[in-house]
C-alpha positions in Angstrom: 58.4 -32.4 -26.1 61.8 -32.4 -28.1 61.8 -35.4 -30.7 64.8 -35.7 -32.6 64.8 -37.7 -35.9 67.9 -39.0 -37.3 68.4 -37.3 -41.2 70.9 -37.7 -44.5 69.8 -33.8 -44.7 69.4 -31.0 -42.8 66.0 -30.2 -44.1 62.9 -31.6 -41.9 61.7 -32.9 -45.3 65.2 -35.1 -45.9 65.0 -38.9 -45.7 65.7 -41.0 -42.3 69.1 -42.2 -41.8 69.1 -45.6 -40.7 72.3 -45.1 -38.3 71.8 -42.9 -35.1 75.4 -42.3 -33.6 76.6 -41.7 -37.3 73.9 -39.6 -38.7 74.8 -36.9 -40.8 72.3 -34.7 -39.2 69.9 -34.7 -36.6 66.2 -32.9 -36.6 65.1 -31.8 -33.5 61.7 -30.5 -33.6 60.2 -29.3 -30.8 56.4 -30.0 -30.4 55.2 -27.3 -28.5 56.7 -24.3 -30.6 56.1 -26.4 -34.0 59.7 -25.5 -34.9 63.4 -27.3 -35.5 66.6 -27.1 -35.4 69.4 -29.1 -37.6 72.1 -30.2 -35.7 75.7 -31.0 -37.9 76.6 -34.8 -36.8 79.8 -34.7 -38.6 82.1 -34.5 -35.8 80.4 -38.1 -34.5 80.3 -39.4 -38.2 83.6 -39.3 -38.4 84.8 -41.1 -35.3 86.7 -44.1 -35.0 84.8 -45.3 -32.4 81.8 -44.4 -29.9 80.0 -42.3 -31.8 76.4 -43.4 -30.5 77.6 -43.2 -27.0 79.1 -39.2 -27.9 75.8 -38.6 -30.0 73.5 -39.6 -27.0 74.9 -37.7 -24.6 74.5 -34.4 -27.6 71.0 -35.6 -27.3 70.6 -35.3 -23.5 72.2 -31.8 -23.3 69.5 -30.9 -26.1 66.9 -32.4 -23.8 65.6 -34.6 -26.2 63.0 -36.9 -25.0 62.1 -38.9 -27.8 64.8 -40.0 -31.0 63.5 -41.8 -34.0 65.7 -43.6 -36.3 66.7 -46.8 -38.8 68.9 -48.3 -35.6 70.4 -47.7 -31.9 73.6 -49.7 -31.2 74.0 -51.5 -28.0 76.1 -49.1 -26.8 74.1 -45.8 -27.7 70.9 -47.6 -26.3 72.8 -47.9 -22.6 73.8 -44.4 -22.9 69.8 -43.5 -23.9 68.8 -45.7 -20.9 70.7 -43.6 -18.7 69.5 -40.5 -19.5 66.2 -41.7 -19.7 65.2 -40.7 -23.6 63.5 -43.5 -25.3 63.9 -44.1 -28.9 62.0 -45.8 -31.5 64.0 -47.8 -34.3 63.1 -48.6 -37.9 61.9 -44.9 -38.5 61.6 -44.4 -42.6 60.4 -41.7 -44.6 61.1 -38.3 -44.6 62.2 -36.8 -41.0 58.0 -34.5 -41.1 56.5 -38.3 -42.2 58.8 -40.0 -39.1 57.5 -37.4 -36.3 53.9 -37.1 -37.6 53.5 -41.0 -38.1 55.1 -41.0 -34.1 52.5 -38.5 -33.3 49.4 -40.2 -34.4 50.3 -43.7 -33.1 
């Protein structure tokens, strides 16, 4: 499974960012392989407007199945629906804490 935690860093151990479309990075870690990958969000950070909605479907090509973050916009969370990858809001900590906590639950 490919879980992808919203991140102010592009280490695994970087903190949460509370915004999905406008992350600065995104941590996809892939729980099969125990690995991840750091995507650069900067491109949908800087965007006037529909960021989630251009950062969802980012997520769908990556065949994410699973984002955690601080919040998903009306907007991102149709785009989500539609490809079917279900997300989990209020994520804190550090990206590892987010997707271990996700784990054990």
């Amino acid at each position: 499974m490919k879980i992808a935690v919203t991140s102010t860093g592009p280490s695994i151990d970087s903190p949460v960012d509370e915004r999905f479309g406008r992350a600065r990075y995104i941590i996809i870690y892939d729980t099969l392989s125990k690995t991840f990958e750091t995507l650069d969000n900067e491109t949908n950070l800087n965007m006037a407007q529909g960021a989630g909605i251009q950062t969802a479907g980012n997520m769908a090509e990556k065949k994410v199945e699973l984002i955690l973050t601080g919040r998903v916009g009306p907007k991102a969370a149709e785009a989500l629906n539609k490809a079917g990858i279900k997300y989990v809001e209020n994520a804190s900590g550090t990206c590892r804490s987010a997707i271990e906590k996700q784990q054990t639950a």
